[in-house]
C-alpha positions in Angstrom: -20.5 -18.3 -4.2 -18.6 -19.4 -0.9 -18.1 -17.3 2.1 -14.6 -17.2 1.1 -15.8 -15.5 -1.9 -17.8 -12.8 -0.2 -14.9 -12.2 1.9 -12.5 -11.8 -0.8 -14.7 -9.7 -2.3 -15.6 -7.2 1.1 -11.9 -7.0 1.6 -11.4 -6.0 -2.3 -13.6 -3.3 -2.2 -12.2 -2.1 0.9 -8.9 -2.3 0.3 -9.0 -1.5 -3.0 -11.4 1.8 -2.6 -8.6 3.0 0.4 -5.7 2.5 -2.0 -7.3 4.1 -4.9 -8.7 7.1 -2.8 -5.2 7.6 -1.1 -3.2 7.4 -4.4 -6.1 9.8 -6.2 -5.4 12.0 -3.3 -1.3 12.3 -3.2 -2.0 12.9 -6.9 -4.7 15.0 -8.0 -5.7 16.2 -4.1 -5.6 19.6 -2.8 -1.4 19.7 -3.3 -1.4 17.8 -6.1 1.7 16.0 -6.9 4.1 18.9 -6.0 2.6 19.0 -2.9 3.3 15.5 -2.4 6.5 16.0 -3.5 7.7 18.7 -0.9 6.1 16.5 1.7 7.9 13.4 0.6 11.2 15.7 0.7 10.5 16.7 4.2 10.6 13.5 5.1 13.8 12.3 3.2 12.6 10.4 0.1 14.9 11.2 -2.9 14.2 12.1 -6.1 11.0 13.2 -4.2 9.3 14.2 -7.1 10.1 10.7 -8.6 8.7 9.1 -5.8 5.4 11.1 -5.2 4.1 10.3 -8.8 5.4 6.5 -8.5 3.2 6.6 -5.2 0.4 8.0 -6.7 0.1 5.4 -9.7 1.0 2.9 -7.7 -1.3 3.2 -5.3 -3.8 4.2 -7.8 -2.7 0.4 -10.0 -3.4 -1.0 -6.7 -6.4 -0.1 -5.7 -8.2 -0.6 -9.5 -6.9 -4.0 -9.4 -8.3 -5.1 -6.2 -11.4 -3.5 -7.0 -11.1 -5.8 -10.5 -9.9 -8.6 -8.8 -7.3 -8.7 -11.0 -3.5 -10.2 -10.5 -5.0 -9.9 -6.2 -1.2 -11.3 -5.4 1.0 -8.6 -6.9 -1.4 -6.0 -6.1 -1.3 -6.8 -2.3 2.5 -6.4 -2.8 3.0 -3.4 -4.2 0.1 -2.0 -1.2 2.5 -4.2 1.3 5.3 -2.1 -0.1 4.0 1.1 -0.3 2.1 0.3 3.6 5.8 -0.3 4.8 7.6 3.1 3.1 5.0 4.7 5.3 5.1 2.5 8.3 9.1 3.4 8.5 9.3 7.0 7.2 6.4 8.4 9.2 4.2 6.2 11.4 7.1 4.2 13.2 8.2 6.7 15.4 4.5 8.1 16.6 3.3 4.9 18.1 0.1 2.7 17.7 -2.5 5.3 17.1 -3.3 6.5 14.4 -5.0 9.6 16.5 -1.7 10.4 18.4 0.4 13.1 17.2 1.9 12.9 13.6 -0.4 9.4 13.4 0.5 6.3 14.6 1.0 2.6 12.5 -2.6 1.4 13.4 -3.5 2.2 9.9 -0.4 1.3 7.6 -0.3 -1.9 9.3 -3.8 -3.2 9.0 -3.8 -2.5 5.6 -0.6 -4.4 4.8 -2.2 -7.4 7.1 -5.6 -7.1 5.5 -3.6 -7.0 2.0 -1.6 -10.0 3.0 -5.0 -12.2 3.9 -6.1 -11.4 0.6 -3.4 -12.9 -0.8 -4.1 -15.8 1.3 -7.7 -15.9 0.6 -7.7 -15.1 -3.5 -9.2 -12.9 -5.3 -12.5 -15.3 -5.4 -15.1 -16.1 -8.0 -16.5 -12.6 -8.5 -12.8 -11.4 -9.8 -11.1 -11.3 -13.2 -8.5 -13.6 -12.1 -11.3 -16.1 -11.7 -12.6 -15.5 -15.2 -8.9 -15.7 -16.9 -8.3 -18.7 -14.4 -5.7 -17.4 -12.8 -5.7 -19.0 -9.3 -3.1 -17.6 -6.8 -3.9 -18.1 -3.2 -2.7 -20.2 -0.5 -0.2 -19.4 2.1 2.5 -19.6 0.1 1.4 -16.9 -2.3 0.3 -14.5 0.4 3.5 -14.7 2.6 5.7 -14.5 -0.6 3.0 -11.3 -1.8 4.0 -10.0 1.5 7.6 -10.9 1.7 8.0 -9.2 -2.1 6.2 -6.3 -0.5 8.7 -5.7 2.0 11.8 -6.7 0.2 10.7 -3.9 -2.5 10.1 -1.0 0.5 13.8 -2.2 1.9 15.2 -1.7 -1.5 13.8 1.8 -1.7 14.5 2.5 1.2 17.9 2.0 1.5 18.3 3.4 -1.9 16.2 6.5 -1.8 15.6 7.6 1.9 17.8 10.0 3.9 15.7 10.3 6.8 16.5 14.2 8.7 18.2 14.8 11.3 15.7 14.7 14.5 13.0 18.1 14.4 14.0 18.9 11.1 11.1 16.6 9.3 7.7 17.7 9.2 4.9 15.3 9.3 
C-alpha cells in the first residue's frame, strides 16, 4: 500500500462517514423526512418533499460508497452536487464561517474540494473499485466528477428552487 492509498482511504472514511451521517440525519433524525421537508420549503426547494427524501438517499448512496470505495468518481459527484444545493440555497449568503449566523460555506465547500481530490486521487487499493478493476482517477476524472456535480445542482436548481423573497426564509 502507497501513501496515496492511505490517503484515499482517510479521505473515504471521512467523507464518506459525513455524507452518510448527514443523509441518516435529514432522514431518519429528530424531524425525520417531513421535517426536512418543511425546512427544505422554507428555503424554496420544490416538490420539497421530493427533494428531502432524494437528499437523504442520496447522501446516504454517497457516503456507503466512499466508505466501499465503490464507483469513488460518481459518488464525489453526486456529494459535489448535493455540497453546491447547499452552498447556494443556504450558506452563500452567511459568509465563510460556518459559526456565523445561519452558518457559513466553510463546511459545504471543503467537502465538495475534499470530494473533488478524491476523485483525483482514486479510490486506492483498499477499495472495491480496486478489486473489480475499475481505475478512475486522474485529473481528468476528478474535474469532470466535479464539473457533473455542479452541472447537476444548476439543473436543479434552476428547475426546482424559488428562493423567498428576503426575511421570509428560515434557516
Amino acid at each position: 500500500m502507497t501513501s496515496a492509498d492511505l490517503a484515499a482511504l482517510i479521505l473515504r472514511i471521512a467523507l464518506g462517514v459525513v455524507l452518510l451521517r448527514h443523509g441518516r440525519n435529514r432522514g431518519w433524525g429528530s424531524g425525520g423526512l417531513a421535517g426536512t421537508a418543511s425546512w427544505f420549503e422554507s428555503i424554496g426547494l420544490r416538490p420539497a418533499k421530493v427533494h428531502a427524501a432524494m437528499s437523504a438517499y442520496m447522501e446516504v448512496a454517497c457516503g456507503i460508497a466512499l466508505l466501499l470505495g465503490l464507483f469513488v468518481p460518481f459518488a464525489a459527484a453526486a456529494g459535489v452536487a448535493t455540497m453546491t444545493v447547499a452552498f447556494v440555497t443556504v450558506h452563500r449568503k452567511n459568509g465563510f464561517f460556518i459559526f456565523n449566523p445561519g452558518e457559513g460555506y466553510e463546511y459545504v465547500g471543503t467537502v465538495a474540494f475534499a470530494l473533488t481530490a478524491l476523485a483525483m486521487l482514486g479510490a486506492g487499493t483498499i477499495s472495491l473499485d480496486h478489486v473489480l478493476d475499475i481505475e478512475l482517477h486522474g485529473t481528468a476524472v476528478g474535474l469532470i466528477a466535479a464539473g457533473t456535480g455542479l452541472l447537476g445542482a444548476s439543473l436543479l436548481l434552476l428547475t426546482s428552487w424559488r428562493p423567498p423573497a428576503a426575511g421570509d426564509a428560515t434557516d
